[in-house]
N, CA and C of each residue as an Amber inpcrd file, in Angstrom:
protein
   243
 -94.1330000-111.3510000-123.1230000 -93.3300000-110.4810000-123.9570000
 -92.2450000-111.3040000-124.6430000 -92.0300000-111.0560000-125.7300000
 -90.9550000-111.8690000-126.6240000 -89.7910000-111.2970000-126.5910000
 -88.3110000-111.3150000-126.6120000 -87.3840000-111.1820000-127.0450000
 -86.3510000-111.7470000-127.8680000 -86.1150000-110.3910000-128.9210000
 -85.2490000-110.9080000-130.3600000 -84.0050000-110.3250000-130.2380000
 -83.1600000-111.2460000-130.9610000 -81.6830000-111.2610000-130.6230000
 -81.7330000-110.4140000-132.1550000 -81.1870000-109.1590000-131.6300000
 -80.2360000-107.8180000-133.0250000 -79.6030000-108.3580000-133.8880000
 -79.1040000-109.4630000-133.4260000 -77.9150000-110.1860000-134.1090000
 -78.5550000-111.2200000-135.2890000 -78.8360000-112.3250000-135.0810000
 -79.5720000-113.3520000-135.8310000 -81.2010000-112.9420000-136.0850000
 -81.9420000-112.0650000-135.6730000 -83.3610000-112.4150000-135.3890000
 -84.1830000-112.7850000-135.0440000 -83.2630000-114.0870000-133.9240000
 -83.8750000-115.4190000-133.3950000 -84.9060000-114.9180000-132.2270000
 -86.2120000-114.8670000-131.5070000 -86.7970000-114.5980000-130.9800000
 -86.6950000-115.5870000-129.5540000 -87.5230000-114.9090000-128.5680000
 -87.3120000-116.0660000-127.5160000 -88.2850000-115.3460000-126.1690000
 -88.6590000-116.5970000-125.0210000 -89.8960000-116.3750000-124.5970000
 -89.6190000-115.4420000-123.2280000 -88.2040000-115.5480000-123.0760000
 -87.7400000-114.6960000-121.4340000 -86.2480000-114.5840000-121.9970000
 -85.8550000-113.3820000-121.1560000 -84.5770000-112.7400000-120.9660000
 -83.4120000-113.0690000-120.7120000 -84.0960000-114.9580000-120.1040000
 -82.9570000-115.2210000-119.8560000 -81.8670000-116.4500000-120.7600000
 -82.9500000-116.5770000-121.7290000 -83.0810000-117.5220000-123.1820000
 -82.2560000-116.5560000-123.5690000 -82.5960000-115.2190000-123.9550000
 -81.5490000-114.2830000-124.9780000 -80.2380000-114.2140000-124.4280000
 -80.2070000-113.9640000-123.0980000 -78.5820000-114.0850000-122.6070000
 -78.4260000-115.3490000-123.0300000 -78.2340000-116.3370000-122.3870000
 -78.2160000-117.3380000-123.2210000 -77.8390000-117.2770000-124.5560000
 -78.4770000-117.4480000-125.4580000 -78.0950000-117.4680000-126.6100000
 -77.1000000-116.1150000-127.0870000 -76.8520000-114.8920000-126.3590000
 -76.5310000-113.8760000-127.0270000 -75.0000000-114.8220000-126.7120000
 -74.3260000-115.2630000-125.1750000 -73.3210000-115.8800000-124.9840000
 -72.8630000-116.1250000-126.1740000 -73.4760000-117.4420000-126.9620000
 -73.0500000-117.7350000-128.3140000 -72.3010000-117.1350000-129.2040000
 -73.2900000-115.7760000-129.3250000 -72.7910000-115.0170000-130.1770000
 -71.0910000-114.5730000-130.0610000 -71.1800000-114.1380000-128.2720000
 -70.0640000-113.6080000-128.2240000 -68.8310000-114.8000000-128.3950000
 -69.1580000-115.6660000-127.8590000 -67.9240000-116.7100000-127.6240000
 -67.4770000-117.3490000-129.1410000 -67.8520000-117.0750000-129.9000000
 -67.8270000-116.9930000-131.6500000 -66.7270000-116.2580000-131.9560000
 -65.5540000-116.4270000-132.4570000 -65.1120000-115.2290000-133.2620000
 -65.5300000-114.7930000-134.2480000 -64.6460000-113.2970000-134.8110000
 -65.5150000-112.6320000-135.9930000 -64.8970000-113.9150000-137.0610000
 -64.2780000-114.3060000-136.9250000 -63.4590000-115.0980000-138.0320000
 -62.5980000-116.1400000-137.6140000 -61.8850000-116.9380000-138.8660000
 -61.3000000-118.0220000-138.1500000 -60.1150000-117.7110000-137.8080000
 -59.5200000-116.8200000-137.7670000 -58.2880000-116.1800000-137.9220000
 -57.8740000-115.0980000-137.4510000 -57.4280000-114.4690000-136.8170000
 -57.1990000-113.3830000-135.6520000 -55.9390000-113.5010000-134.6920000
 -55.8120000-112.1000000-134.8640000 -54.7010000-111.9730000-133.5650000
 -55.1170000-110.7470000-132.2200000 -54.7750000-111.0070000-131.3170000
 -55.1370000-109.4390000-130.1160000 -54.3520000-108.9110000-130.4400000
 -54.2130000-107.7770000-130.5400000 -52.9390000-106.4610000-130.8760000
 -52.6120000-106.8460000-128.6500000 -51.2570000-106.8410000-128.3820000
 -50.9520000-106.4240000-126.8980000 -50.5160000-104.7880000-126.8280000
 -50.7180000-104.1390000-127.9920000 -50.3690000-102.7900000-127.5270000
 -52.2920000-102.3090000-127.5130000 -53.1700000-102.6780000-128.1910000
 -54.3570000-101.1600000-127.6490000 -55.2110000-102.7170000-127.5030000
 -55.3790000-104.1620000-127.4500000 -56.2100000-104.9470000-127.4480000
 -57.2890000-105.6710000-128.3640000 -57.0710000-104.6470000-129.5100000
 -58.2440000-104.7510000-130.6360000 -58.0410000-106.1760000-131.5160000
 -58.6040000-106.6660000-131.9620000 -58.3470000-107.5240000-132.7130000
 -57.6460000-107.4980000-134.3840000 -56.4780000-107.8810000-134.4250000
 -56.0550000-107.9130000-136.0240000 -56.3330000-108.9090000-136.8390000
 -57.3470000-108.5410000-137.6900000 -57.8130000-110.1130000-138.3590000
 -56.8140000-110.1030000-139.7950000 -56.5200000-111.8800000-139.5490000
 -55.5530000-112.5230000-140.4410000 -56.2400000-113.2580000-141.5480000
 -56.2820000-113.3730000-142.7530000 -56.1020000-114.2100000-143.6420000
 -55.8820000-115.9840000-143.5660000 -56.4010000-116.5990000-143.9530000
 -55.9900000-118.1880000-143.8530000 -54.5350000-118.3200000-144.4460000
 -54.1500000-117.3360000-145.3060000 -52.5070000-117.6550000-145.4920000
 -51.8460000-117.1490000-144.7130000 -51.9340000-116.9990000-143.5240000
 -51.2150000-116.4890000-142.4980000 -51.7670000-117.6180000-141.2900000
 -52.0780000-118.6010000-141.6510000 -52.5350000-119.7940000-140.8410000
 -51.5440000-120.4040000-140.2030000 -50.5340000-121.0310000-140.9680000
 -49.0810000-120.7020000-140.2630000 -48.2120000-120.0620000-140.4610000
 -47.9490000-119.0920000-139.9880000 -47.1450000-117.8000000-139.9130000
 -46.1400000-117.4180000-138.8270000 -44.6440000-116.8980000-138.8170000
 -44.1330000-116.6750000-138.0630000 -43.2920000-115.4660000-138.8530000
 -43.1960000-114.1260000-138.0780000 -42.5900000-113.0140000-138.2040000
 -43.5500000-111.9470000-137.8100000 -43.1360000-110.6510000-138.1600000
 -43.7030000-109.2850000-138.0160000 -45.5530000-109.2450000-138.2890000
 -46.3590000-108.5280000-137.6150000 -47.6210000-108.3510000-137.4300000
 -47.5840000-106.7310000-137.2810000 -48.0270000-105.9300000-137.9170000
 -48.5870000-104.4900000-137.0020000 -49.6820000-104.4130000-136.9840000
 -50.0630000-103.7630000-136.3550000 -51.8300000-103.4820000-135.6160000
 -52.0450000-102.4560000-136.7750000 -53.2090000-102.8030000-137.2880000
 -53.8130000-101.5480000-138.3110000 -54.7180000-100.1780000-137.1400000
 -54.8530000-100.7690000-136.2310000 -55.3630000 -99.6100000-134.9400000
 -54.0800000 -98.6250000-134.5150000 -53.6260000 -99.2820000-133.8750000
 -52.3400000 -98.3510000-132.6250000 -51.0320000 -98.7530000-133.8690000
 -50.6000000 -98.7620000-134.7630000 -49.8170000 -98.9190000-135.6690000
 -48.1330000 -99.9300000-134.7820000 -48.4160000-100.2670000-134.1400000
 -47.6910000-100.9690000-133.2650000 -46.8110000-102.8740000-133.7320000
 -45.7680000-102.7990000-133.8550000 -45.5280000-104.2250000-134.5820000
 -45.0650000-105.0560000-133.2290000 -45.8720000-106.3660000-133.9340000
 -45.4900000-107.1940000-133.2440000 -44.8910000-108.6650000-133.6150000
 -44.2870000-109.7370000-132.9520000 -43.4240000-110.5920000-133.3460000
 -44.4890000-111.5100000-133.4390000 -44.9250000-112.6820000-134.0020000
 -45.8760000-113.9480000-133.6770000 -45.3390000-114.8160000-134.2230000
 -46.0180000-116.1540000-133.6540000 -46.0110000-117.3570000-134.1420000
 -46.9790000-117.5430000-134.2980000 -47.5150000-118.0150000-135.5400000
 -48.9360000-118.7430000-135.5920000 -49.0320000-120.1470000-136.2920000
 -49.7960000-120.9990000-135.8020000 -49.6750000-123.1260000-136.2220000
 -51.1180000-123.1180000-136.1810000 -51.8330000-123.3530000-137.2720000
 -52.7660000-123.9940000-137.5620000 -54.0050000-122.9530000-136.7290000
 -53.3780000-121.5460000-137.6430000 -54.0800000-120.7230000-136.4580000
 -54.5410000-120.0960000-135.5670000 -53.7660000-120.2460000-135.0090000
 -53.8610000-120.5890000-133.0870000 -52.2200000-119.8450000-133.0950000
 -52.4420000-118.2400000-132.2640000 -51.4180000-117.9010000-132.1360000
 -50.8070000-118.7460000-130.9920000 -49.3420000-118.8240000-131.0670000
 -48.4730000-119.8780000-130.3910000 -47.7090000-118.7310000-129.4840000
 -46.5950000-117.6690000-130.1860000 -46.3490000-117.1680000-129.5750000
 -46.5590000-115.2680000-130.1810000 -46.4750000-114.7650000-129.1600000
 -46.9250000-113.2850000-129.3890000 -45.9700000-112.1360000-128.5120000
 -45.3300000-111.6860000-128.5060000 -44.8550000-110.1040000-128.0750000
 -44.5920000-109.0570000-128.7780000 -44.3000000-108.0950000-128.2270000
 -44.2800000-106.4730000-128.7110000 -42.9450000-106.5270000-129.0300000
 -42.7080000-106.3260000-130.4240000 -41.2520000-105.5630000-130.7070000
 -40.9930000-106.5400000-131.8320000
């Protein structure tokens, strides 16, 4: 029996090839750029001009603002308020 990954299409010969590869998928972000909301968890995706960024963030989910630092990306620092 074959199994195909929903995601890519990629096919494969056992179940345990697709875990496998599905891992991938997940450990991928949607993008290069992202923040976790700490009020509901969801992800707030950022823009590359917000690559380095420091001030106010609100969550487009739980409407919630938050403070960040962001360097090359890579949030640095993050809290509520």
């Amino acid at each position: 029996m074959r199994f195909k990954c929903f995601t890519c299409g990629a096919e494969f010969d056992n179940i345990e090839q697709l875990a496998g590869h599905k891992r991938q998928h997940q450990a991928s972000p949607k993008g290069p750029y992202g923040v976790t909301c700490l009020g509901c968890g969801r992800g707030i995706p950022i823009g590359p001009e917000k690559a380095n960024y420091s001030g106010q963030l609100t969550c487009s989910h739980c409407r919630r603002t938050m403070t960040v630092v962001i360097e090359d990306g890579e949030v640095a620092v993050a809290r509520l308020g």
